[in-house]
C-alpha positions as CSV (number, residue, x, y, z in Angstrom):
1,X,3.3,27.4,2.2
2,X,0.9,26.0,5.1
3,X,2.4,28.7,7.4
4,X,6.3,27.5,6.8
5,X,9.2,29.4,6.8
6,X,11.2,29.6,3.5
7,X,14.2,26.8,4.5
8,X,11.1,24.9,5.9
9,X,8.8,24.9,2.7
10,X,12.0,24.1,0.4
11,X,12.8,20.6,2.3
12,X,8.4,20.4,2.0
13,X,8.8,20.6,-1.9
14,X,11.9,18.4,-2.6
15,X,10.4,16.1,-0.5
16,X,7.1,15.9,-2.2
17,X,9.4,16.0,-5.4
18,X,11.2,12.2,-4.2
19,X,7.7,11.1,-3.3
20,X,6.6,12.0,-7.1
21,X,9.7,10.8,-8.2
22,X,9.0,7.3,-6.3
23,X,5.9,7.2,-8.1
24,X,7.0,7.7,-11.2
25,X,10.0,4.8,-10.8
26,X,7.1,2.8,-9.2
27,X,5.3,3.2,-12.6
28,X,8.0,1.8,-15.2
29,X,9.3,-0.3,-12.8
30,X,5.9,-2.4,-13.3
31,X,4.3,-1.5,-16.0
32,X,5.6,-5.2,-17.5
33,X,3.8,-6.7,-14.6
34,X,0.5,-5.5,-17.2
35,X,2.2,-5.1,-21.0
36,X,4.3,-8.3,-21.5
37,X,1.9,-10.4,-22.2
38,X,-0.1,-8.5,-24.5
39,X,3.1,-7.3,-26.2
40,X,4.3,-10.7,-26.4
41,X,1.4,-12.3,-27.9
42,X,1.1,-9.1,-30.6
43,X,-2.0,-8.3,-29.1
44,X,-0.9,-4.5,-28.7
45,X,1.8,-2.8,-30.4
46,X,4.0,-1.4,-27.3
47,X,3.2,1.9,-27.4
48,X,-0.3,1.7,-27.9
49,X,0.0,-0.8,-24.6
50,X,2.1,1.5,-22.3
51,X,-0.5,4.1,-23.2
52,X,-3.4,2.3,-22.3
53,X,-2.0,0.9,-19.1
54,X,-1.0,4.2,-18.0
55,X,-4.7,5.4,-18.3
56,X,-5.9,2.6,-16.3
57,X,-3.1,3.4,-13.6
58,X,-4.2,6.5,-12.9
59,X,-8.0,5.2,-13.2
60,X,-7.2,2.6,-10.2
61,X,-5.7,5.5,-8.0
62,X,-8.1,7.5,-8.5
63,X,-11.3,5.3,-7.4
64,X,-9.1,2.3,-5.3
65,X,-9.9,4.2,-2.3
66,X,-7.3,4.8,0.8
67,X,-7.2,1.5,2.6
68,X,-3.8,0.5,1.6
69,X,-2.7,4.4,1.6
70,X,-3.8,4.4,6.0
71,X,-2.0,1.0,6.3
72,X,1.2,2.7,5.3
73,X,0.9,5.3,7.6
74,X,0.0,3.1,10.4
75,X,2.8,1.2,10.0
76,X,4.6,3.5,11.8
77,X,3.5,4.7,15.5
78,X,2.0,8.6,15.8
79,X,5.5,9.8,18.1
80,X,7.5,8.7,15.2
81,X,5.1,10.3,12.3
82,X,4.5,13.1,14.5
83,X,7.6,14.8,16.2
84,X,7.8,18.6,18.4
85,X,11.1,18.6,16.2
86,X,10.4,19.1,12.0
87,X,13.6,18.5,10.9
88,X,13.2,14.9,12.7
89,X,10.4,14.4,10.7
90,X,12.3,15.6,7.5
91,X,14.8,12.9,8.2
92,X,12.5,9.7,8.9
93,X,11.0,11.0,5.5
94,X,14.2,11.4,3.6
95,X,15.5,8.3,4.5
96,X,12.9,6.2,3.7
97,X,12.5,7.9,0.2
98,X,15.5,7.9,-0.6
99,X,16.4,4.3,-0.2
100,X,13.0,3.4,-2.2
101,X,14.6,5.4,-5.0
102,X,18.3,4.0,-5.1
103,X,16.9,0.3,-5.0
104,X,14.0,0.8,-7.3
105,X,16.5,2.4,-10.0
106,X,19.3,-0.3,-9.2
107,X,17.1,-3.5,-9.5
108,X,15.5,-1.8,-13.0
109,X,18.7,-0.7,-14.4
110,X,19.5,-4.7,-14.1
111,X,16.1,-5.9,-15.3
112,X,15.4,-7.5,-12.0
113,X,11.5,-7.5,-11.6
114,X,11.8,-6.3,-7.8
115,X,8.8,-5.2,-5.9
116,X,8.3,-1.8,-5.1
117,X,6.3,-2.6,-2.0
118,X,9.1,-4.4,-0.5
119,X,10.9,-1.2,-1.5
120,X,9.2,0.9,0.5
121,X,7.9,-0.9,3.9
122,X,11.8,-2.1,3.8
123,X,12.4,1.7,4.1
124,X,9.5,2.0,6.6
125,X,10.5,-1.1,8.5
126,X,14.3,0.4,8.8
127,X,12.8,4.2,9.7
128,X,10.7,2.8,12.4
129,X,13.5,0.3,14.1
130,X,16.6,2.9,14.0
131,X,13.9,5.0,16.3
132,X,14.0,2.5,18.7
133,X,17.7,3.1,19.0
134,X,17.2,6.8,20.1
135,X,18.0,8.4,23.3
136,X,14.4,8.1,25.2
137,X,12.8,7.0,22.3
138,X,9.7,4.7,23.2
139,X,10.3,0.9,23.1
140,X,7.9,0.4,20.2
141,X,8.4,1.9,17.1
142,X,6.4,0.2,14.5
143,X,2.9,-1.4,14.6
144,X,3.7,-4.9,14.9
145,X,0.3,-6.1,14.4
146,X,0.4,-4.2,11.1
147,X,4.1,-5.2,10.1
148,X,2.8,-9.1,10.7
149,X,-0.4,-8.1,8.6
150,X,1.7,-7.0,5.7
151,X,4.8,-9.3,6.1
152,X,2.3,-12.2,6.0
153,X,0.5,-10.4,2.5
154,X,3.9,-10.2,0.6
155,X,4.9,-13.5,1.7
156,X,1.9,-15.8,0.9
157,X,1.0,-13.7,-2.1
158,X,3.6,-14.4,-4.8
159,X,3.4,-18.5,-3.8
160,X,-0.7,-18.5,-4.3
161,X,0.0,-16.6,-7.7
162,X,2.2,-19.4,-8.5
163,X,-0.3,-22.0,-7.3
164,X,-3.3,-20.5,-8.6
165,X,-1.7,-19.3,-12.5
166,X,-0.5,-23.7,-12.4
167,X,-4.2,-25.0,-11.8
168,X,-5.8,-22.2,-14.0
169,X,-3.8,-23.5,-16.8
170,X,-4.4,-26.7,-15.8
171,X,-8.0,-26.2,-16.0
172,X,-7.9,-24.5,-19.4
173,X,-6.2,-27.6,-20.9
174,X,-8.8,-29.8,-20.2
175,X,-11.9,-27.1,-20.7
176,X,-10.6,-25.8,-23.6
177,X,-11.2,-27.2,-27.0
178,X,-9.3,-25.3,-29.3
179,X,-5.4,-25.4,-29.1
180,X,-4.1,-22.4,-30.5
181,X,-4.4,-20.7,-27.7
182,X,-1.7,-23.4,-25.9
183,X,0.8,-22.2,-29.2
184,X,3.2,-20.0,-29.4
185,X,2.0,-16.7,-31.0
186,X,2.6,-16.5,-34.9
187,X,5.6,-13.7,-35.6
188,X,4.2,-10.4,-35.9
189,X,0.6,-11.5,-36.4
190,X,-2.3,-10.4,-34.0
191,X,-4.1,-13.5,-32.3
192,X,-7.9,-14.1,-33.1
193,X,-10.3,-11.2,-31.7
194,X,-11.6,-13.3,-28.8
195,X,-8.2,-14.3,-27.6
196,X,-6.9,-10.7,-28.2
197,X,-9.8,-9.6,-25.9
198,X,-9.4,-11.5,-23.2
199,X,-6.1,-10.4,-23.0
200,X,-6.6,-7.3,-23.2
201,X,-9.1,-7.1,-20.7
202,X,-6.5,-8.8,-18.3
203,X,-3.7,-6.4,-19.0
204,X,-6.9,-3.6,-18.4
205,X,-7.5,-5.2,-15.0
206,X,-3.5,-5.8,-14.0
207,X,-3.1,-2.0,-14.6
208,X,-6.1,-1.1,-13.1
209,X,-5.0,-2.9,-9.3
210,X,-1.7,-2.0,-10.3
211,X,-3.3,1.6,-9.7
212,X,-5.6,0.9,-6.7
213,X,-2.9,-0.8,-4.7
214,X,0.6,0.6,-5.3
215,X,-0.8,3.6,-6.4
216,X,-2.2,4.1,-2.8
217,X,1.3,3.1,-1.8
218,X,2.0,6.5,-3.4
219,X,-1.0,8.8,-1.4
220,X,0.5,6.7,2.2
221,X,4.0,8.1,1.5
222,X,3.0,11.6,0.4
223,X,0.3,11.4,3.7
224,X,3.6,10.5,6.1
225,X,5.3,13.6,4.5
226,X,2.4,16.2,5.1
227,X,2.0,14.5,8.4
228,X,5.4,14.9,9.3
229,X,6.5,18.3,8.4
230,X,2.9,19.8,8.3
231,X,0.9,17.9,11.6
232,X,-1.2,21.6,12.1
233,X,-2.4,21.1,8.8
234,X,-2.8,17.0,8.0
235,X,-2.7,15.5,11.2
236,X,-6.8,15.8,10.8
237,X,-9.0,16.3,8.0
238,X,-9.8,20.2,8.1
239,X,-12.9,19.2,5.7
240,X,-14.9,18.2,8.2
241,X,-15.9,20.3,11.7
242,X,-15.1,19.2,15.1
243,X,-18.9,19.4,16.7
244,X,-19.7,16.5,13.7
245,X,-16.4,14.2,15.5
246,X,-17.6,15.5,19.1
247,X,-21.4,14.5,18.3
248,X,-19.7,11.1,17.0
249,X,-17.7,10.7,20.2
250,X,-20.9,11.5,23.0
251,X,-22.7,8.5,21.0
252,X,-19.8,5.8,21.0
253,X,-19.6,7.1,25.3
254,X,-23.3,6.6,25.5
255,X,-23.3,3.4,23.7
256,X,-19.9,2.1,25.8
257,X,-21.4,3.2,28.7
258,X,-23.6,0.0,28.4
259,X,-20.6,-2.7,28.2
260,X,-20.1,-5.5,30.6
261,X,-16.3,-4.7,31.7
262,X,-17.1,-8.3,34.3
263,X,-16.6,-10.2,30.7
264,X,-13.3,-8.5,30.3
265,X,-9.9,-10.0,31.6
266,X,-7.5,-7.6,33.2
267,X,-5.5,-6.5,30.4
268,X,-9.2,-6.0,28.3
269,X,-10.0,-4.0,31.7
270,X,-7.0,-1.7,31.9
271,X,-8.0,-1.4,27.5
272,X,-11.3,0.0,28.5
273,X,-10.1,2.4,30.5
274,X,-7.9,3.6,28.5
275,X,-10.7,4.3,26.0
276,X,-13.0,6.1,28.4
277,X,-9.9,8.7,29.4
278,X,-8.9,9.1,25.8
279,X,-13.0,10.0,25.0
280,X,-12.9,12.6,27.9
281,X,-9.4,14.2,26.4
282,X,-10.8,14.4,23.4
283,X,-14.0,15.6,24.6
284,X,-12.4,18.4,26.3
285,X,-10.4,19.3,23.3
286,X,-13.2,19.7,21.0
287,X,-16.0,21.6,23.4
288,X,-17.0,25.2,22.0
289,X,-14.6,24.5,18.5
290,X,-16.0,25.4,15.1
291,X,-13.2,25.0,13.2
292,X,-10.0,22.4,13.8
293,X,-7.7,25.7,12.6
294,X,-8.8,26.9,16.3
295,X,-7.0,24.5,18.2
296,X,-3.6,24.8,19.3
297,X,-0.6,22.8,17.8
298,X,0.0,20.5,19.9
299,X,-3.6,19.8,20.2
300,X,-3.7,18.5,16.8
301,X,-1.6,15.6,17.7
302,X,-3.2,14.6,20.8
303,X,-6.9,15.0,18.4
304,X,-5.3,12.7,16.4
305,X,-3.8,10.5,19.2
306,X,-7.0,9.9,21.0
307,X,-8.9,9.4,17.4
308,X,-7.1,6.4,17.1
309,X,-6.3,5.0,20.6
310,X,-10.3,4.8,20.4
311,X,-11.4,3.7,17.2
312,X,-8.5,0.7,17.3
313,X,-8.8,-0.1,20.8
314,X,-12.3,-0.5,20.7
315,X,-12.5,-2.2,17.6
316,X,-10.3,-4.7,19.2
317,X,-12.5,-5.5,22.0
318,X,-15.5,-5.5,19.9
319,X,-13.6,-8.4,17.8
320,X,-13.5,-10.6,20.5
321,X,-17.1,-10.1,22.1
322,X,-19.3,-8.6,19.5
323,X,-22.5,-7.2,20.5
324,X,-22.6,-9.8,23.8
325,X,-20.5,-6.8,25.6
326,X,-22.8,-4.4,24.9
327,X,-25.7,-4.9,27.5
328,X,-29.5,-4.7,26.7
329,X,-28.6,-3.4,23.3
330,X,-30.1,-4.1,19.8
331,X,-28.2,-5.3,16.6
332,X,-29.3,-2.0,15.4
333,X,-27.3,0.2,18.3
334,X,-24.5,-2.0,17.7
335,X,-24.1,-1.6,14.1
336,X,-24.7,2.2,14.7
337,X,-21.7,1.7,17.3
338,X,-19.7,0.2,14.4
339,X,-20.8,3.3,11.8
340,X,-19.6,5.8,14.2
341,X,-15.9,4.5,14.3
342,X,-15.8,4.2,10.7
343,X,-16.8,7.7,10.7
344,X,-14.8,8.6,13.9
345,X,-11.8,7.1,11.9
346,X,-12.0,9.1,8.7
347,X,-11.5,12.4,10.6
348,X,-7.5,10.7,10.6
349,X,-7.5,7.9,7.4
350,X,-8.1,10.8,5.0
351,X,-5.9,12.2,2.0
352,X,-6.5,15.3,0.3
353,X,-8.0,15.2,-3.4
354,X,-4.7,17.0,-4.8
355,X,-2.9,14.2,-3.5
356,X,-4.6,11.1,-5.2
357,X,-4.2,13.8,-8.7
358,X,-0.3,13.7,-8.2
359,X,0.1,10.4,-7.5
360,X,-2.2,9.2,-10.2
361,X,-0.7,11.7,-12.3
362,X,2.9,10.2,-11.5
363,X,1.9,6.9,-12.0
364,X,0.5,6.9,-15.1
365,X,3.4,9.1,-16.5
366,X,5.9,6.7,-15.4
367,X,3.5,3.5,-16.6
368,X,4.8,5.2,-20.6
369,X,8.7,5.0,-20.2
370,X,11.5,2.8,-18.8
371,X,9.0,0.0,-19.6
372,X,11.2,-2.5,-21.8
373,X,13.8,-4.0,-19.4
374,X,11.5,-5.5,-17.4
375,X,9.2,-6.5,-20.4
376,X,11.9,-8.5,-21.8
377,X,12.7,-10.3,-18.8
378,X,8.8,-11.2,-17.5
379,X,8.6,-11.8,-21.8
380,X,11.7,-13.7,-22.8
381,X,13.6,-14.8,-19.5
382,X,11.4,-16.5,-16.8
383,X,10.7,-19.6,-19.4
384,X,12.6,-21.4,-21.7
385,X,9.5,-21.8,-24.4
386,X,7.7,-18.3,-25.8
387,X,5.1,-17.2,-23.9
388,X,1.5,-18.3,-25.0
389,X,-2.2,-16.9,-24.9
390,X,-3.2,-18.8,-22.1
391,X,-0.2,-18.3,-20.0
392,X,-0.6,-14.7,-20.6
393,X,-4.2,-14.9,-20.2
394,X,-3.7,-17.2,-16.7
395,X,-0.8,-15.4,-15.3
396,X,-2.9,-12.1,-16.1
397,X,-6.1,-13.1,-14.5
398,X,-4.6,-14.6,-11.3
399,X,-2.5,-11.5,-10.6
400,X,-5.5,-8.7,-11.3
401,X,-7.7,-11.0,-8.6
402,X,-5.0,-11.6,-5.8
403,X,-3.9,-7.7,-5.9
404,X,-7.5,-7.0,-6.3
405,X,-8.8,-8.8,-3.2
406,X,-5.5,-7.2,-1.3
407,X,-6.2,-3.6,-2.1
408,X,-10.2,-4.4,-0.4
409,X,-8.7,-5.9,2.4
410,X,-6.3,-2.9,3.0
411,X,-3.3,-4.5,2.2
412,X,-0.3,-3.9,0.2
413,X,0.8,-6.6,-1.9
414,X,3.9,-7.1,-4.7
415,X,2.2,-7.1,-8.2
416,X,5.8,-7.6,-9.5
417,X,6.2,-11.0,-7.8
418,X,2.4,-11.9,-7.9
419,X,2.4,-11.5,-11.8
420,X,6.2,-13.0,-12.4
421,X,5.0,-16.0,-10.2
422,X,2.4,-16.2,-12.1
423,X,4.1,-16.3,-15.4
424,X,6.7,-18.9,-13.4
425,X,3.6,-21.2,-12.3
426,X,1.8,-21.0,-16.3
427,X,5.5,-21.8,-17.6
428,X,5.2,-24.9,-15.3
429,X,1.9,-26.1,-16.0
430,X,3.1,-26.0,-19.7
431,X,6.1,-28.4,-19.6
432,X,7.2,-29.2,-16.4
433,X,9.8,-27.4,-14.1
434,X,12.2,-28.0,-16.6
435,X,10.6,-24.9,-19.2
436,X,12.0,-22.8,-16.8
437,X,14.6,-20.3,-16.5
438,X,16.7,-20.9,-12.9
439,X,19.4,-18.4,-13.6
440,X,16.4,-16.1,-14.2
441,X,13.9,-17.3,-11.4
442,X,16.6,-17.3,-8.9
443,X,17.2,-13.5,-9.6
444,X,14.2,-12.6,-8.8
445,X,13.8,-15.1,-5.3
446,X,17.1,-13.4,-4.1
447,X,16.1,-9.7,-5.1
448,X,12.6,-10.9,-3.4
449,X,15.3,-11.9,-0.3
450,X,17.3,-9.4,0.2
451,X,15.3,-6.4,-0.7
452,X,13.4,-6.4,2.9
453,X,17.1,-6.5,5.2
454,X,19.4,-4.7,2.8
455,X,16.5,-1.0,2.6
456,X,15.9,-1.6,6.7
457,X,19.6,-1.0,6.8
458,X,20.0,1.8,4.6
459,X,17.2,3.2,5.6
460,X,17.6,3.1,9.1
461,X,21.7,4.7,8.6
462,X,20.1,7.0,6.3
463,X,17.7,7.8,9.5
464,X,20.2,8.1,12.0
465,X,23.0,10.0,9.8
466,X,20.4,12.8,8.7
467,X,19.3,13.2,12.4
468,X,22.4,14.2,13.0
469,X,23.0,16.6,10.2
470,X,19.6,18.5,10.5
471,X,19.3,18.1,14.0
């Protein structure tokens, strides 16, 4: 398989196998995050709503796009993803999955709603500092930018659930005229068609960014795997031919060739000239090439090194000084400017179709079983009172929005502790602090605490201990 040896191609598949298997934890792990409510106010008999949030899972993979998928693979620097030694590779990947795995299944087994994104850029986070601790390794491991990008997303996320799920009820209660949807469902009885409606349609839209964002947590892992162990093959997108990149490439020179370095400082200096010997490397590695299968292996990774040296580097420079660097050119050059690193870019933030299939396939599986620990807890234990329409409804509605902004932003977010929040700040709104469950509530805040420290460590031993067993 992709020009592997036998021993080679077996660690490939049991790999991808833990990255499926992730998937599929990742799926029952949360599906409460989307069910409870609706199975709690008897607006869909449980089966028929693991079902239908299963479907919408794999809908969200499938059309949520990659942004989040390429912010877990940058997380972690190219040397690390990208080593002259597979077996390397295979452990970085093994440890990291494995970790995800054993806390996932641990925090379930308990009913803890933990967040599998914590899970797994704990894992990441863990990988990417034990490298640091290498002979020789480089002094950076991880992309800091990126870690404060996503630390900052799973820390300010679950408090504006909260926030947002308190005034939303708040806003019902004096907008909404008829009370019964303030009561606590009737035993066994549906609630009225509009009520049943609306929360249904958030439960559709929970699974649905469900889908789009962990989901794409799922295509980043399976991307750092392929990556890893197969660079010849993924490193670049072997869809698309190298005279359309090196085309892409002459017209970012040409339009760079215009800039005003004299507004630069001397860090910004040094930056740009960086960008201009990366553009001629990368020139010179593309000239004469029909196909990327023609270059050598090693030439892969420096394709894909350069790629994003200059799509990030200049990006950052453009962020400060917008078009005023560029001189005597139009709005229209520099939006081209902009359109060619997107396109530049997607030669390296790419995943194969048969990838998004698996995942989504995983996904949704998972979404049907293992569902009912975590139903009863988000259901039964986070408030003292029975969970009504509108705190369903509110709790829904907050956490489909704040995971659906995330996912266009690129980032990965917890719809565990968005939606439990949620359900925490709706439970407030209703009676006061006091309606809430603190044996319960502080569960969950010390899973959400410890998570991040406790998979860095086992993931970075993990690391370090299958280095030295593989080699």
């Amino acid at each position: 398989m992709f020009g592997l040896d036998t021993g080679l191609t077996i660690l490939l598949l049991i790999c991808l196998l833990a990255a499926v298997a992730f998937e599929f934890i990742n799926g029952f792990h949360d599906t409460a995050n989307a069910v409870a409510t609706v199975i709690y106010t008897h607006s869909l008999k449980p089966n028929v709503a693991v079902i239908w949030s299963g479907i919408w899972n794999f809908i969200g993979v499938n059309v949520g796009g990659i942004a989040v998928a390429m912010g877990i693979v940058n997380l972690l620097p190219t040397e690390a993803l990208i080593d002259q030694n597979i077996y390397h590779a295979m452990a970085m990947i093994l440890a990291l999955i494995i970790t995800a795995i054993i806390w996932n299944l641990g925090t379930w087994y308990f009913g803890i709603p933990c967040s599998s994104s914590h899970t797994l850029l704990g894992s990441i986070f863990g990988v990417g500092l034990a490298y640091m601790l290498l002979p020789g390794s480089h002094a950076i491991a991880l992309n800091w930018q990126k870690v404060q990008d996503v630390g900052l997303s799973l820390l300010i996320s679950p408090v504006f659930g909260f926030g947002m799920a308190l005034g939303l009820m708040y806003l019902l209660k004096k907008l909404v005229k008829n009370k019964v949807i303030f009561k606590e469902p009737p035993t066994k009885k549906a609630p009225p068609l509009w009520i049943r409606s609306i929360l249904i349609l958030t439960c559709t839209s929970v699974s649905f960014s469900h889908g789009s964002n962990d989901g794409q947590k799922g295509v980043g892992l399976i991307m750092i795997i392929l990556i890893g162990i197969v660079p010849v093959r993924f490193a670049i997108d072997h869809t698309k031919k190298p005279e359309t990149l090196l085309n892409k490439v002459n017209k970012v020179e040409i339009t760079l060739s215009k800039a005003d370095i004299s507004k630069l400082n001397k860090e910004e200096k040094a930056t740009f000239i960086v960008i201009n010997d990366k553009i001629d490397s990368l020139k010179d590695i593309l000239v004469n090439k029909k196909e990327f299968i023609e270059l050598s292996d090693n030439k892969h990774f420096e394709t894909r090194k350069d790629i994003i040296l200059i799509t990030k580097k200049t990006e950052k420079i453009l962020s400060v000084y917008g078009s005023e660097i560029l001189l005597n050119s139009t709005k229209a050059e520099f939006d081209t400017l902009k359109s060619d690193l997107k396109s530049i870019k997607s030669y390296t933030e790419y995943s194969p179709w048969w990838v998004i299939l698996m995942v989504s396939l995983s996904l949704g599986l998972g979404t049907m079983v293992g569902w009912k620990r975590i139903v009863v807890t988000i259901g039964e234990k986070i408030g003292k009172s029975h969970l009504t329409y509108a705190q369903g409804a509110s709790a829904e509605l907050v956490a489909a929005s704040t995971i659906g902004v995330s996912t266009w932003l690129g980032l990965p977010v917890s719809t565990t502790h968005v939606l439990s929040s949620g359900i925490a700040g709706s439970m407030v709104a209703e009676s006061g602090k006091g309606n809430l469950q603190m044996k319960t509530v502080r569960n969950i805040a010390i899973a959400w605490l410890v998570t991040i420290p406790v998979t860095v460590i086992l993931a970075g031993l993990l690391f370090l201990l299958l280095r030295l067993i593989l080699g």
